[in-house]
Residue, then its C-alpha position, 0 to 999 in steps of 0.5 A: x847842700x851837702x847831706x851826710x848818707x849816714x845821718x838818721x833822721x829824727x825829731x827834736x820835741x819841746x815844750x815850755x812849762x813855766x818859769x821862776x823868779x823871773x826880774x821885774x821888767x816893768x817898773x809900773x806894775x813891777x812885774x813881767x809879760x814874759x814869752x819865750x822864743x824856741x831855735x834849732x837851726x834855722x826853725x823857730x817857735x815862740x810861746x804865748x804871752x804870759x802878762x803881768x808875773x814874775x812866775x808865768x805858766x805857758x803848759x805849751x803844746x809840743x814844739x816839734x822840729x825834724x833833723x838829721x841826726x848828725x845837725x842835733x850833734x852840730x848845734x844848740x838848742x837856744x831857749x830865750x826868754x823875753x819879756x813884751x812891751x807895747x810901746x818899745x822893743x821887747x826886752x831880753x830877759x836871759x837865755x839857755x843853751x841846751x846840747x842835744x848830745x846827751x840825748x844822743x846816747x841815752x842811759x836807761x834808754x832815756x832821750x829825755x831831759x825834763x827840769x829846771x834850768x837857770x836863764x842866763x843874761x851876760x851883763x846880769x847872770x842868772x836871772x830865773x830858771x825856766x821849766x821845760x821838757x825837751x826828747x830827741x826821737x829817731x824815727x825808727x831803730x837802725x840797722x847799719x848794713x857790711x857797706x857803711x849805709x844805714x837802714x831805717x824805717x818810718x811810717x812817713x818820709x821825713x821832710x828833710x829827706x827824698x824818696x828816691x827809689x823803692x827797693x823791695x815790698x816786704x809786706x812789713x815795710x818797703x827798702x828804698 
């Protein structure tokens, strides 16, 4: 697998707080028990069932993913938004897709997007909006060195990283 040398290692951190005028998706109880499902890359998470509202709460902790920099430039973060049936398939309800390269370079020193996004289904449009709270954080500040390589620090080594040698101790913080 091919890793770029110049890419910063970082955190990608959502959580999911609501959503509002969600469709029926049961004609019985004319209501929905909404979940939603979180993607970057290859990762997933998926919220608790909010059963029986067309305007569900889910106030999730943190959904945390660790990336490389250059993978938040390369792809979508995908909100989907479904709604859980016992006896049949769940349904879909809609979806978002959210570039992360905004967060990449940050006005007012902002890596945050915090709202109200509408949830989009092909064959219906938009079917609801969906409250969440996404940031992006570097693990450290960079410096980029005379010879294109560039510097970080961490308290940890990512797990999308290796240690392979240590440099120097400067009592501060080791090179490697």
């Amino acid at each position: 697998e091919y890793k770029s040398y110049l890419s910063m290692p970082g955190i990608v951190k959502v959580r999911i707080l609501e959503a509002r005028d969600l469709p029926v998706m049961d004609r019985a109880s004319l209501l929905t028990d909404a979940y939603v499902v979180i993607k970057f890359q290859e990762i997933t998470f998926k919220t608790n069932v909010s059963p029986k509202t067309l305007n569900p709460k889910w106030n999730s902790d943190w959904f945390t993913f660790e990336v490389d920099d250059d993978l938040i430039q390369d792809d979508f973060l995908q909100v989907k938004v479904y709604d859980k049936d016992t006896v049949t398939a769940n349904d879909p309800i809609g979806k978002v897709n959210i570039s992360l390269v905004p967060l990449t370079f940050p006005s007012n020193n902002t890596h945050v997007i915090n709202g109200w996004l509408p949830i989009f289904d092909t064959l219906h449009g938009i079917r609801g909006e969906i409250k969440i709270i996404v940031k992006v954080r570097y693990f450290s500040d960079t410096k980029q060195s005379s010879c294109g390589v560039r510097f970080f620090y961490s308290d940890k080594v990512p797990v999308t990283f290796k240690l392979v040698e240590v440099l120097f101790d400067t009592g501060k913080g080791v090179g490697i």
